[in-house]
N, C-alpha and C positions, 0 to 999 in steps of 0.2 A: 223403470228403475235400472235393469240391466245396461240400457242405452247412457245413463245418465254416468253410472260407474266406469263405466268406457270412457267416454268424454272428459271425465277426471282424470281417468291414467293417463287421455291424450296428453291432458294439458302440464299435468305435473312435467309429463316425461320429457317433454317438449324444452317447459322451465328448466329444467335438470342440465338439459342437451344444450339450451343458450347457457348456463352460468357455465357451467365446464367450459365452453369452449373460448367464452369470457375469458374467463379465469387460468386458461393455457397461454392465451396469449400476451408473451413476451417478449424483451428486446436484450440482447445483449449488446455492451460498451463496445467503445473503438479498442479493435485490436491490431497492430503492427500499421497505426496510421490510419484505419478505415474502419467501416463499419458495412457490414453486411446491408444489401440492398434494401429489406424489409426495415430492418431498426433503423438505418438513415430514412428514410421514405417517414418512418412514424416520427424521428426527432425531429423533421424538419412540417410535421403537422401538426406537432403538439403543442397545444397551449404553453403560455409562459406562466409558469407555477407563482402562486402566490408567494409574496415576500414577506421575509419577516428577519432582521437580522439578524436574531437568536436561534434560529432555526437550520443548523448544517447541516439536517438529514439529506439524503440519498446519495447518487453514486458520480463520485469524480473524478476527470481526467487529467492528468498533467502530463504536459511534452518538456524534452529538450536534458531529460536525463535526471540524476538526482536531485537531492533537496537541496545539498550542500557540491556546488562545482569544484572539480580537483582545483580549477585556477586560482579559488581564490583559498587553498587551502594553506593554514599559516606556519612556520617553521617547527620542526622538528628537536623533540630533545634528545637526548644520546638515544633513551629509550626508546623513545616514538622513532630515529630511526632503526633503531634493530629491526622492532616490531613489521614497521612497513616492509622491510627489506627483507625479512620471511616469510611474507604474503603473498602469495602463488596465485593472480587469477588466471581464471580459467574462463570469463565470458568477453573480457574487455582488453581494448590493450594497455597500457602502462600509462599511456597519457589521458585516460578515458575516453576516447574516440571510439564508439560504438563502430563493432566490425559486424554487422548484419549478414546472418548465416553461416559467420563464421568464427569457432572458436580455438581460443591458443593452446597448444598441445595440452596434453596430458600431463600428469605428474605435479600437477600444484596443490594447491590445498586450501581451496575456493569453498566456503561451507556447501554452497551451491551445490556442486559437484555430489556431495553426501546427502541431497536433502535435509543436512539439517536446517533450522530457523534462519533466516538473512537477520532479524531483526530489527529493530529503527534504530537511523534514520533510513539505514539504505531501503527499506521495505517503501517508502514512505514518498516515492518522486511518481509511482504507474497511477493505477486503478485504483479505488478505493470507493467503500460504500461508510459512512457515517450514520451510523444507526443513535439517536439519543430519547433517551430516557431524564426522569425528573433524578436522579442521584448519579448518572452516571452518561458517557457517550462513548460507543463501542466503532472502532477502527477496523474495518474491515478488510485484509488485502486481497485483491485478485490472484497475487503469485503467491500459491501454497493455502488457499484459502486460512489465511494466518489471523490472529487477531490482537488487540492493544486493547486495553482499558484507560480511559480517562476519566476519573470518578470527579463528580462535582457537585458534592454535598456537602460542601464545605470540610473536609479531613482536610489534614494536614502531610507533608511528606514526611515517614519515620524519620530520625536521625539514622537509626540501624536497618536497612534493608538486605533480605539476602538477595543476588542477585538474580533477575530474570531473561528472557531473552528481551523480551518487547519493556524492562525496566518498569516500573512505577510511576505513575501519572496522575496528576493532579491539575482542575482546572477550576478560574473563577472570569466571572466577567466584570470588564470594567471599561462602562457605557456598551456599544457594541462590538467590543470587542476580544476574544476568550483566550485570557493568558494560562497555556500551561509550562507548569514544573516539574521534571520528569530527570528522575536517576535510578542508583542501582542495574545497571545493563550489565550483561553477561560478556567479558571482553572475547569472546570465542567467534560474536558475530564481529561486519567490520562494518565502519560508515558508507563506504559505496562498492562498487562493483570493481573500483580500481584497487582495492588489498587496501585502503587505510583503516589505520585501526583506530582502536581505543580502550581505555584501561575500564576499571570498575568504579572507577573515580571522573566519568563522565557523566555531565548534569547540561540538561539540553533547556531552554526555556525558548518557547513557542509564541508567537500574536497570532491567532486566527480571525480575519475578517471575512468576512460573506459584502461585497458593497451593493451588488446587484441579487437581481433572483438567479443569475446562472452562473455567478463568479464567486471565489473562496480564494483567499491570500492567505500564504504561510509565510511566516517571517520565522526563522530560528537560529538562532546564537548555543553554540555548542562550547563548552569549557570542559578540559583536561589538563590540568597541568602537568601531569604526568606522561603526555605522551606529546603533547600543541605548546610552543612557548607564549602561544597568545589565542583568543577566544577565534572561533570560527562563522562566521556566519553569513545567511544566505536568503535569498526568499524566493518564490515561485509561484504562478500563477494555476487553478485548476480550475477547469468550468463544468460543469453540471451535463452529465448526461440524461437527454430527455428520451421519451416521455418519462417524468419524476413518477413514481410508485411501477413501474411498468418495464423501467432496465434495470436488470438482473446481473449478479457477478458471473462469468461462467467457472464455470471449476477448473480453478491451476492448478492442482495439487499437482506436488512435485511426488515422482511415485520411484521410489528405489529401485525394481526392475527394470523401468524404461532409461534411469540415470544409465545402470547397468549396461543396457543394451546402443544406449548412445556411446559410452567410453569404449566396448568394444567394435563400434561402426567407424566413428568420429573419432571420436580424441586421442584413442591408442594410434590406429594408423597414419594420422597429422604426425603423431609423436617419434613414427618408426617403430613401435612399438606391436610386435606379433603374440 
């Protein structure tokens, strides 16, 4: 009997020591272009996920910058240019040409810089995990592990919203493909990392296609009249990072001590600033 109780603990314990060790192992996404040796080795062993084109769970990657490009950004009203023209970044340059490793001095007023929210769209061009539910599909971002609701239970957009960072979002499908409508945005955040802005009276409308198992299209058309003399819009390709259930976000959190500790390494001393 004693023998037999033993033999049980082996095996439980055993069981226990294979599912944990299962169950630890994960992949993280492509970061700064690449992917750590182990998570590319598993993405390029991993099964190709089953299709379904209502289905835009898991974690996606999109290159080559935001949603919406500064180029094809449309004319300005008196407003929209003031607004631009007091927008300080602090990650990119002016034309949006990613300067990698390196940022423009100090003294702007980049939300970035604060940790506070980026918002969408600009949230909305990196990483991203699509988490969906039957009433709703939740936006996940890698920077600042941030998050968006797109409810799709059929509700309607209020007329009256107060404003939020990541705005109100509403979606429906029509055949396969998932039209959202989405406003109320908090104007404190900006459309991209070059300082454009937008009023509270910006309404984004979204085509989301999935055409393959590892590809997802964003199409979105942005309206301000308050700040764009004309509609903006843009599209972008993202593809699926594999193994699906298996790659993980890691945690962006933007952390206010370390912001802290960059401005007085980085940003002050680029700026002359002691």
């Amino acid at each position: 009997m004693r023998d037999r109780f033993v033999s049980l603990l082996l095996f439980f314990g055993g069981m226990c020591l294979l599912s944990s060790s299962a169950a630890a192992q994960v992949y993280f996404p492509t970061a700064d272009g690449r992917r750590d040796p182990q998570s590319a080795a598993a993405a390029k062993a991993a099964a190709m996920p089953a299709y379904d084109p209502h289905d835009l769970s898991g974690v996606w990657l999109g290159k080559g910058g935001a949603l919406l490009a500064d180029k094809d950004a449309p004319p300005f009203t008196p407003l929209g240019q003031k607004m631009f023209s007091a927008n300080k970044p602090s990650q990119y340059l002016r034309t949006g040409t990613p300067a990698p490793g390196k940022y423009i001095p100090a003294f702007g007023n980049d939300p970035l810089a604060k940790c506070d929210p980026l918002g969408y769209p600009r949230d909305g061009g990196g990483v991203f995990e699509f988490v969906q539910t039957p009433s709703k599909i939740v936006q996940i971002f890698e920077t600042g592990r941030r998050i968006r609701e797109i409810w799709t239970d059929g509700r309607m957009l209020p007329d009256d919203v107060d404003p939020r960072w990541y705005g109100w979002a509403v979606g429906h499908w029509e055949g396969d493909m998932l039209v959202v409508n989405s406003k109320g945005y908090d104007q404190r955040t900006w459309v991209d990392a070059g300082g454009y802005p937008h009023s509270d009276e910006m309404q984004i409308v979204e085509r989301i296609s999935h055409p393959d198992a590892v590809t997802l299209q964003i199409s979105m058309t942005l309206d301000d009249p308050k700040v764009y003399t004309k509609s903006w819009a843009g599209q972008k390709t993202f593809k699926e990072e594999l193994p699906k259930g298996l790659t993980v976000l890691d945690e962006g959190y933007c952390v206010p001590s370390e912001e802290q500790s960059f401005d007085e390494k980085v940003r002050d001393p680029a700026a002359g600033k002691k």
